[in-house]
PDB file of N, CA, C and O in Angstrom:
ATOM      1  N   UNK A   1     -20.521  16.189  19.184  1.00  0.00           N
ATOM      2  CA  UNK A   1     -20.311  17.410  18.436  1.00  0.00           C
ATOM      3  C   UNK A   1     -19.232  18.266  19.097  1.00  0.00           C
ATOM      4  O   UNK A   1     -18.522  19.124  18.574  1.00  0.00           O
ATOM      5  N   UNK A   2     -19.268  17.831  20.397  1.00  0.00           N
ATOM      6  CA  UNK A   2     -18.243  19.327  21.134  1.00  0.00           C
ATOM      7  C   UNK A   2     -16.555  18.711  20.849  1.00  0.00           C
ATOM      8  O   UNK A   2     -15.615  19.492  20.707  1.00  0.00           O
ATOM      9  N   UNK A   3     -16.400  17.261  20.803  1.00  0.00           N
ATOM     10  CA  UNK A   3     -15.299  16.533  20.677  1.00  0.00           C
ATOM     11  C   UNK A   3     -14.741  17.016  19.080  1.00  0.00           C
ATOM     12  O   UNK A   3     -13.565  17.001  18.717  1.00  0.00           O
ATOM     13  N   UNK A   4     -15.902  17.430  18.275  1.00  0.00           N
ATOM     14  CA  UNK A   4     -15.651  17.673  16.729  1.00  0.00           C
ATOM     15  C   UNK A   4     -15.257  19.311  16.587  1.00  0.00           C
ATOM     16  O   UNK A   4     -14.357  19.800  15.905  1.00  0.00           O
ATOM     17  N   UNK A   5     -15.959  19.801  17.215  1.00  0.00           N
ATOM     18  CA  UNK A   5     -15.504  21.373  17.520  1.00  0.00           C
ATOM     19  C   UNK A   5     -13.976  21.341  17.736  1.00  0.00           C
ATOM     20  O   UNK A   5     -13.238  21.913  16.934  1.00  0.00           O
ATOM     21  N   UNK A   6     -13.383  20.533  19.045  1.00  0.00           N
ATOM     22  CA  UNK A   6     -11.839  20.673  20.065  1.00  0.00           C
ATOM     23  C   UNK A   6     -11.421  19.819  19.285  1.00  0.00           C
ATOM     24  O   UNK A   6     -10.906  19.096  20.138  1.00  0.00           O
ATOM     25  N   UNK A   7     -11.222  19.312  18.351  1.00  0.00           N
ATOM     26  CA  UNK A   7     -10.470  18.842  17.309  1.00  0.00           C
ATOM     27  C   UNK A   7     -10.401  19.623  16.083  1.00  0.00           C
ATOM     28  O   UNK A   7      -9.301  19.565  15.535  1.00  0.00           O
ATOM     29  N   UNK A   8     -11.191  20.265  15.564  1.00  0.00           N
ATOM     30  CA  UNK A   8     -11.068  21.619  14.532  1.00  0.00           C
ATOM     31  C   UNK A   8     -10.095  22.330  15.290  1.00  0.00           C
ATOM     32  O   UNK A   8      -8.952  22.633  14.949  1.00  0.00           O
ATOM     33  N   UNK A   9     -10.612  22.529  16.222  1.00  0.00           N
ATOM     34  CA  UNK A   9      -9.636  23.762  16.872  1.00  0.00           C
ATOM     35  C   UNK A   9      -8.464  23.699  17.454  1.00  0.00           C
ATOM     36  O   UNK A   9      -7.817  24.659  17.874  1.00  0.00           O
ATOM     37  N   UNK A  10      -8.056  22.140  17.506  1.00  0.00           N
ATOM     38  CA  UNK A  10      -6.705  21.816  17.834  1.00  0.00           C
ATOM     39  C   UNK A  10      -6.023  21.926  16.186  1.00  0.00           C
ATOM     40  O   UNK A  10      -4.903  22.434  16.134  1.00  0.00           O
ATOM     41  N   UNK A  11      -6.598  21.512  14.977  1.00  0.00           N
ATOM     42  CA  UNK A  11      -6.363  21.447  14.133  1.00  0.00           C
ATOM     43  C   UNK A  11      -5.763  22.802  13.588  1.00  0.00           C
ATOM     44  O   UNK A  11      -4.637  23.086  13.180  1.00  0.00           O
ATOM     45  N   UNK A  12      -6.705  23.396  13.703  1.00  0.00           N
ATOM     46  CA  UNK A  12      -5.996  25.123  13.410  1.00  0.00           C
ATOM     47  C   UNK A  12      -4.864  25.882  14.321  1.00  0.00           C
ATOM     48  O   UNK A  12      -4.029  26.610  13.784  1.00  0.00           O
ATOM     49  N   UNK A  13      -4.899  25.627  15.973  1.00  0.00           N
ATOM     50  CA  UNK A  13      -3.909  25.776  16.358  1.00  0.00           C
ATOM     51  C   UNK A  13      -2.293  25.198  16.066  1.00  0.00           C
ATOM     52  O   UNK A  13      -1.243  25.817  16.239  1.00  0.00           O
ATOM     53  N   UNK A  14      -2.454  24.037  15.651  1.00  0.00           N
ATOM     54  CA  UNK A  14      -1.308  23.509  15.394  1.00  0.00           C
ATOM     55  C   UNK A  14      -1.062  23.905  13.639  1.00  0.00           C
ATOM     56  O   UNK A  14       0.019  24.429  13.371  1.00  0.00           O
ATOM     57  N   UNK A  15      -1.926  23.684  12.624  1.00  0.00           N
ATOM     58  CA  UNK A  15      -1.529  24.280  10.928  1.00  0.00           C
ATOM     59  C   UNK A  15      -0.968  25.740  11.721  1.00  0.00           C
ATOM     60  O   UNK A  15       0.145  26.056  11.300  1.00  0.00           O
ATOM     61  N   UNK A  16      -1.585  26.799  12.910  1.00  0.00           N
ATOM     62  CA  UNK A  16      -1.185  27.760  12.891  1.00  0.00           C
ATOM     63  C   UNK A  16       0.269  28.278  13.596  1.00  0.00           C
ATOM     64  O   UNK A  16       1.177  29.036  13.254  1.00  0.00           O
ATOM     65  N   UNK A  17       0.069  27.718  14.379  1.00  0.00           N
ATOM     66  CA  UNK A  17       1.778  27.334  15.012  1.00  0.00           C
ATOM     67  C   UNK A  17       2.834  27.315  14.338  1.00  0.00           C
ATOM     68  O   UNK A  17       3.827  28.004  14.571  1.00  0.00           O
ATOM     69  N   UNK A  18       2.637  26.127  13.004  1.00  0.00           N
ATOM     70  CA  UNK A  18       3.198  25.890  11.880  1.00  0.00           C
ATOM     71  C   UNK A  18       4.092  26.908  11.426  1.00  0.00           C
ATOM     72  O   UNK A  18       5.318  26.920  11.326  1.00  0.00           O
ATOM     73  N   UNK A  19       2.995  27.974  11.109  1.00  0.00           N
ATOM     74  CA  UNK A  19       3.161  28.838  10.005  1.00  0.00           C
ATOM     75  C   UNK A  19       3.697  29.695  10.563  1.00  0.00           C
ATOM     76  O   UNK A  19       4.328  30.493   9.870  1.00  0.00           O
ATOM     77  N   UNK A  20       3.668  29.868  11.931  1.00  0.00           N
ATOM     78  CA  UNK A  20       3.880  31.272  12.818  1.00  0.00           C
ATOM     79  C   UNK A  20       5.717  30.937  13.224  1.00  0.00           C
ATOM     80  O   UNK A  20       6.512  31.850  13.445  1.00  0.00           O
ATOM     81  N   UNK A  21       6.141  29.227  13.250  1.00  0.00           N
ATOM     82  CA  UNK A  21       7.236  29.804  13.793  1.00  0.00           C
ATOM     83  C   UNK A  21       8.025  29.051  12.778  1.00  0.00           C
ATOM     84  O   UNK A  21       9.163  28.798  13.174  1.00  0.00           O
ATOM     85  N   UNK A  22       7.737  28.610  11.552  1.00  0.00           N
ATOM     86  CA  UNK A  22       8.699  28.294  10.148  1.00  0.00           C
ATOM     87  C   UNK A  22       7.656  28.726   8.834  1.00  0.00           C
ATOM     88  O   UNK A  22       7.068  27.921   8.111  1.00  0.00           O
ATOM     89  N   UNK A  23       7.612  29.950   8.759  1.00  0.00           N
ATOM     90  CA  UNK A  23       7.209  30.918   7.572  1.00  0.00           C
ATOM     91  C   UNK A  23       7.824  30.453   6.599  1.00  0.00           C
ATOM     92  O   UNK A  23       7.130  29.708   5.907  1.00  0.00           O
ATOM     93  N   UNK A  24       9.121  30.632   6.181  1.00  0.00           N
ATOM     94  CA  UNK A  24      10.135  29.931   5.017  1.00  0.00           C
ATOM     95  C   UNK A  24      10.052  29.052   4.654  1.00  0.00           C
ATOM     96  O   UNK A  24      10.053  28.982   3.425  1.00  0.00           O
ATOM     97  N   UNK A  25       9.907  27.628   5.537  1.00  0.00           N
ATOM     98  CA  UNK A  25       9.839  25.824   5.241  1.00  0.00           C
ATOM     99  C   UNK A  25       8.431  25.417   5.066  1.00  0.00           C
ATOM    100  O   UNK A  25       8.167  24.284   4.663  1.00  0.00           O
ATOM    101  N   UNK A  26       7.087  26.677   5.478  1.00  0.00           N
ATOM    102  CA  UNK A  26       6.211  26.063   5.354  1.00  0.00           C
ATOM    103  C   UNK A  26       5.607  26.618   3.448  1.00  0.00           C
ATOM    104  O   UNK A  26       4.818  26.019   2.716  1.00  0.00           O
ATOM    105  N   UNK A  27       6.300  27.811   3.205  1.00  0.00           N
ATOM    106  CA  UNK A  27       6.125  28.527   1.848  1.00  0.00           C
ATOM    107  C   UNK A  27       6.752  27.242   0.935  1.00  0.00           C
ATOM    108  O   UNK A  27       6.139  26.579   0.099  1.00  0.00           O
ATOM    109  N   UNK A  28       8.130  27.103   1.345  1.00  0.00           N
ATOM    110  CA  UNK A  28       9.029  25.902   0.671  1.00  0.00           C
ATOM    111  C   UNK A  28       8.097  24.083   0.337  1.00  0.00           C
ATOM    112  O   UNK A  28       7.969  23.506  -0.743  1.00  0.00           O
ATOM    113  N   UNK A  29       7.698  23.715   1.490  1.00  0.00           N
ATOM    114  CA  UNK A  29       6.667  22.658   1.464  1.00  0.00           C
ATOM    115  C   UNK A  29       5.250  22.612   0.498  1.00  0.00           C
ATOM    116  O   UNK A  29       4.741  21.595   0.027  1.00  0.00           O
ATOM    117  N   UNK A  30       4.728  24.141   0.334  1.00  0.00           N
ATOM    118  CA  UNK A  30       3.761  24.319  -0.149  1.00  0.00           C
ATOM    119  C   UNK A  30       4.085  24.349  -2.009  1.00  0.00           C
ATOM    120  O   UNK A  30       3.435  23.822  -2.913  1.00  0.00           O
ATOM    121  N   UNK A  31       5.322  25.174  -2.062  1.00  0.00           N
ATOM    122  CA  UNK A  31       5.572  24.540  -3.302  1.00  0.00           C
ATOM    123  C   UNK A  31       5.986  23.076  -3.928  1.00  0.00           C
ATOM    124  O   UNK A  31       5.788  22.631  -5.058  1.00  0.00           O
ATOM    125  N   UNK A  32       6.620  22.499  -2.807  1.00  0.00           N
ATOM    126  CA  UNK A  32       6.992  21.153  -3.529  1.00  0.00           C
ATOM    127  C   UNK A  32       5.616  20.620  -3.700  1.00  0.00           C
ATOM    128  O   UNK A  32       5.448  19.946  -4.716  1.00  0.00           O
ATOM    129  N   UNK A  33       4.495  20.803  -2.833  1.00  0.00           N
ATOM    130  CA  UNK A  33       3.785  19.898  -2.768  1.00  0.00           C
ATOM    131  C   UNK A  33       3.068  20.489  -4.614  1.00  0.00           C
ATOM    132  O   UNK A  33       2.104  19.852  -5.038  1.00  0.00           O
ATOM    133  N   UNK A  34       3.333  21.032  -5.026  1.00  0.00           N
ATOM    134  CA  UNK A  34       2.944  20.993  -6.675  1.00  0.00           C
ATOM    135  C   UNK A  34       3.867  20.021  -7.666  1.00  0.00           C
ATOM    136  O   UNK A  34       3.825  19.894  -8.890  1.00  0.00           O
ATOM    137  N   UNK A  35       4.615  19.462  -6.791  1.00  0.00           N
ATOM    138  CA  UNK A  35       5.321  18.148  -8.284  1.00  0.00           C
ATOM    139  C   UNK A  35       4.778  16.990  -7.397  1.00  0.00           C
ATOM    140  O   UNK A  35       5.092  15.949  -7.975  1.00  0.00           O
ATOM    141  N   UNK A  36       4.322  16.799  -6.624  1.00  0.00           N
ATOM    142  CA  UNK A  36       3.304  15.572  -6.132  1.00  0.00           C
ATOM    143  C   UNK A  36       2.266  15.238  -7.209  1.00  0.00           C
ATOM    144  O   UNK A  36       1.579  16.012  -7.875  1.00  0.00           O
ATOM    145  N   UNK A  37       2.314  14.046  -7.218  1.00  0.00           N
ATOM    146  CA  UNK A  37       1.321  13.230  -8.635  1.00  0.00           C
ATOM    147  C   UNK A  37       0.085  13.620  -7.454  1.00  0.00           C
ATOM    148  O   UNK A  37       0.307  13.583  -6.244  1.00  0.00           O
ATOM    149  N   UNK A  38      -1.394  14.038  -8.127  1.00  0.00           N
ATOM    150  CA  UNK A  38      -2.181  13.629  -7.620  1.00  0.00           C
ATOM    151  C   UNK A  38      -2.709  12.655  -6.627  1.00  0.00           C
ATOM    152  O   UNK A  38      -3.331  12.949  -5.606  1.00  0.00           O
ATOM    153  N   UNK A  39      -2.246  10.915  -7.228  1.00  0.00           N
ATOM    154  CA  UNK A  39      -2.699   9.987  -6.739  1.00  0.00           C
ATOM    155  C   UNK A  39      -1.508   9.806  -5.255  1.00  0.00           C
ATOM    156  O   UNK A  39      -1.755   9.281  -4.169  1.00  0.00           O
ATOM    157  N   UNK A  40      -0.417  10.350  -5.655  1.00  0.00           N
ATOM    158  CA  UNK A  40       0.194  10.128  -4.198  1.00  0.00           C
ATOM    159  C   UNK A  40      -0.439  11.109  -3.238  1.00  0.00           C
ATOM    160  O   UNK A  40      -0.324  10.659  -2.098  1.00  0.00           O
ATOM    161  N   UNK A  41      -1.120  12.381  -3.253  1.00  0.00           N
ATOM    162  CA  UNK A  41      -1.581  13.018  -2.686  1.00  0.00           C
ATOM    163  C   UNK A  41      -2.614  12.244  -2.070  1.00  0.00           C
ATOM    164  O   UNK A  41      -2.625  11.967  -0.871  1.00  0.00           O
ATOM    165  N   UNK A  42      -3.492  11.895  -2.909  1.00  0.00           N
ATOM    166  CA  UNK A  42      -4.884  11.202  -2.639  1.00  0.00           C
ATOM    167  C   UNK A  42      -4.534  10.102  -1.776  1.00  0.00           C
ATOM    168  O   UNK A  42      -5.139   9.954  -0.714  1.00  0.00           O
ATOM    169  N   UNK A  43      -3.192   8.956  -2.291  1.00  0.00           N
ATOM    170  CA  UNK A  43      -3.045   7.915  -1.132  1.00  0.00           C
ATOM    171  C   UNK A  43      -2.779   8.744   0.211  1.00  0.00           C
ATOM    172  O   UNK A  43      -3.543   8.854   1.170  1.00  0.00           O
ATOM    173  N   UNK A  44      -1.601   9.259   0.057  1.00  0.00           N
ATOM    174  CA  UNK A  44      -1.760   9.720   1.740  1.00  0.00           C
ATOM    175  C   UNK A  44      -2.524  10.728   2.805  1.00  0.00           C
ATOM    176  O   UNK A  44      -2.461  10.832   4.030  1.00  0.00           O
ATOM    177  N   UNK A  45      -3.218  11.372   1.858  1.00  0.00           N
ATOM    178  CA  UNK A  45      -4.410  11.701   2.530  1.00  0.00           C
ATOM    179  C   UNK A  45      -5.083  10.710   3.133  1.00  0.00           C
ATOM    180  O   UNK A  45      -5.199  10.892   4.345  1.00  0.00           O
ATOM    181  N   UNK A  46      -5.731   9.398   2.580  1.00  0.00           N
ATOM    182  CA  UNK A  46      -6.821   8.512   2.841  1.00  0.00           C
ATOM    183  C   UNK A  46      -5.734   7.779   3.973  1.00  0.00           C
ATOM    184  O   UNK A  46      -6.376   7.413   4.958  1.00  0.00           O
ATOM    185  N   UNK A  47      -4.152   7.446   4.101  1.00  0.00           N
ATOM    186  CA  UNK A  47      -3.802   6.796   4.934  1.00  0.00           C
ATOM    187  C   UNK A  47      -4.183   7.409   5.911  1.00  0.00           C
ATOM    188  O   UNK A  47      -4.850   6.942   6.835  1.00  0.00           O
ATOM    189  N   UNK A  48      -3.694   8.792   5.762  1.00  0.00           N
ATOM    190  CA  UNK A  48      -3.715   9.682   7.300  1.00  0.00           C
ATOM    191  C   UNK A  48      -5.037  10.067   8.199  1.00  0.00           C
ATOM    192  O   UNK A  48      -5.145  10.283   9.406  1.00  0.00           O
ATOM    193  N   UNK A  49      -6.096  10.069   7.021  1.00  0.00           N
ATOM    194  CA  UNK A  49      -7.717  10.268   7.448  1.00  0.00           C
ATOM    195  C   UNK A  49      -7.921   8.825   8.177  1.00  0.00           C
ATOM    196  O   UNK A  49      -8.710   8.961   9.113  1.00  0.00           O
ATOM    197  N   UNK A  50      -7.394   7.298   8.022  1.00  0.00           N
ATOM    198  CA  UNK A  50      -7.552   6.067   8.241  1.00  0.00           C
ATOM    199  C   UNK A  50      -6.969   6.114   9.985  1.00  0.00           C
ATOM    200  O   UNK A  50      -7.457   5.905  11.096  1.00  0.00           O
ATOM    201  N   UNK A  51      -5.516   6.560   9.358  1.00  0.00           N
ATOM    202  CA  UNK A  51      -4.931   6.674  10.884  1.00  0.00           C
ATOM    203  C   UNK A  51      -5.837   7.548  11.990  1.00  0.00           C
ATOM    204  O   UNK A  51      -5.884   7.059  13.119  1.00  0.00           O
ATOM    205  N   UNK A  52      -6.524   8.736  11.774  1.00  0.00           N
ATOM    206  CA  UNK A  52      -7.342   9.654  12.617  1.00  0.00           C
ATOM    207  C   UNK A  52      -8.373   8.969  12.801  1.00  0.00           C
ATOM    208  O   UNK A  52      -8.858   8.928  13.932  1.00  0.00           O
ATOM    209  N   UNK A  53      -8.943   8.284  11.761  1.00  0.00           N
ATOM    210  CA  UNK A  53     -10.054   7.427  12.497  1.00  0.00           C
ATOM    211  C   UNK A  53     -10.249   6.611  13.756  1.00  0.00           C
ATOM    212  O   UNK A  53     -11.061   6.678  14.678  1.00  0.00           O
ATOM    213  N   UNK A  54      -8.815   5.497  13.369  1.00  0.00           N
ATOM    214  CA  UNK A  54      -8.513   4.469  14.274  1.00  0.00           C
ATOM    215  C   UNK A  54      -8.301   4.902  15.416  1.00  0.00           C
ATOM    216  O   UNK A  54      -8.890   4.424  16.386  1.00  0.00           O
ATOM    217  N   UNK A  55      -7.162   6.178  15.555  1.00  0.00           N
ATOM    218  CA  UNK A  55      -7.012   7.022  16.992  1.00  0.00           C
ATOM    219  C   UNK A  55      -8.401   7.030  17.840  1.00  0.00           C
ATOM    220  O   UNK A  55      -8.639   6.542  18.945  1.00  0.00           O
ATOM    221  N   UNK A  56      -9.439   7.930  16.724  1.00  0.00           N
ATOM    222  CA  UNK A  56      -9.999   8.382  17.607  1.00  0.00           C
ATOM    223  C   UNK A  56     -11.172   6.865  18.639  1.00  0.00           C
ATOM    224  O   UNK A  56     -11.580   6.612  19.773  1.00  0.00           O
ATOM    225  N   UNK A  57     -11.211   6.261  17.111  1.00  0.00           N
ATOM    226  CA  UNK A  57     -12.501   5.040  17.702  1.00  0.00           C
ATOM    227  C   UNK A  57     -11.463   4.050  18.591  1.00  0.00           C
ATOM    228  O   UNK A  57     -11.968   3.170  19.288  1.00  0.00           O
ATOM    229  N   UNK A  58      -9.967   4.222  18.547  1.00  0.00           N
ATOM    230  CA  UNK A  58      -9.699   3.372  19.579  1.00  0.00           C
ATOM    231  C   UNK A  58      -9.861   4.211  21.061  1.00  0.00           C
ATOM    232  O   UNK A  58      -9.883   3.599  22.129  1.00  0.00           O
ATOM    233  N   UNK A  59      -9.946   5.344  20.995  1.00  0.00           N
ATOM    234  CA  UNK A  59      -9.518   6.421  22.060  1.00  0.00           C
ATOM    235  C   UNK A  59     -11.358   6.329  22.612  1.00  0.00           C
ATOM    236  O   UNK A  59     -11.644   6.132  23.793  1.00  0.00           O
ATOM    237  N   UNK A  60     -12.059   6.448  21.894  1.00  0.00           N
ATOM    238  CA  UNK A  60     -13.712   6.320  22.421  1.00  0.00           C
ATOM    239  C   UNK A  60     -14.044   5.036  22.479  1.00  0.00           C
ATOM    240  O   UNK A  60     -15.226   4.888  22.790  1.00  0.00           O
ATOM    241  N   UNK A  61     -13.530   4.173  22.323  1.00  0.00           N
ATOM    242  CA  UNK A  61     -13.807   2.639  23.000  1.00  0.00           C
ATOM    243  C   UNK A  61     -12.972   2.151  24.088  1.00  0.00           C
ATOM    244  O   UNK A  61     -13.179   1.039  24.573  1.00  0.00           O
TER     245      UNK A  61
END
């Protein structure tokens, strides 16, 4: 659970970082991402959730 906590919270430090030092490119990104088809959304979500998996269960084995 505490490994799931320091990964939320790396998670928000870095989306927040983001935002704090490209305000403009991250407003700009947020609109393109509205002519994205759904299903390309959905594929690379599930790649990238696949990739975090593997990290982590290769990183705890």
């Amino acid at each position: 659970m505490k490994e799931l906590i320091i990964a939320f919270g790396l998670f928000l430090f870095i989306e927040g970082i983001l935002y704090a030092l490209f305000p403009a490119k991250m407003k700009n990104m947020l609109q393109r991402l509205g002519m994205i088809k759904d299903s390309q959304l959905r594929t690379g979500g599930l790649v990238f959730a696949l990739i975090g998996f593997l990290i982590v269960w290769y990183i705890k084995n």
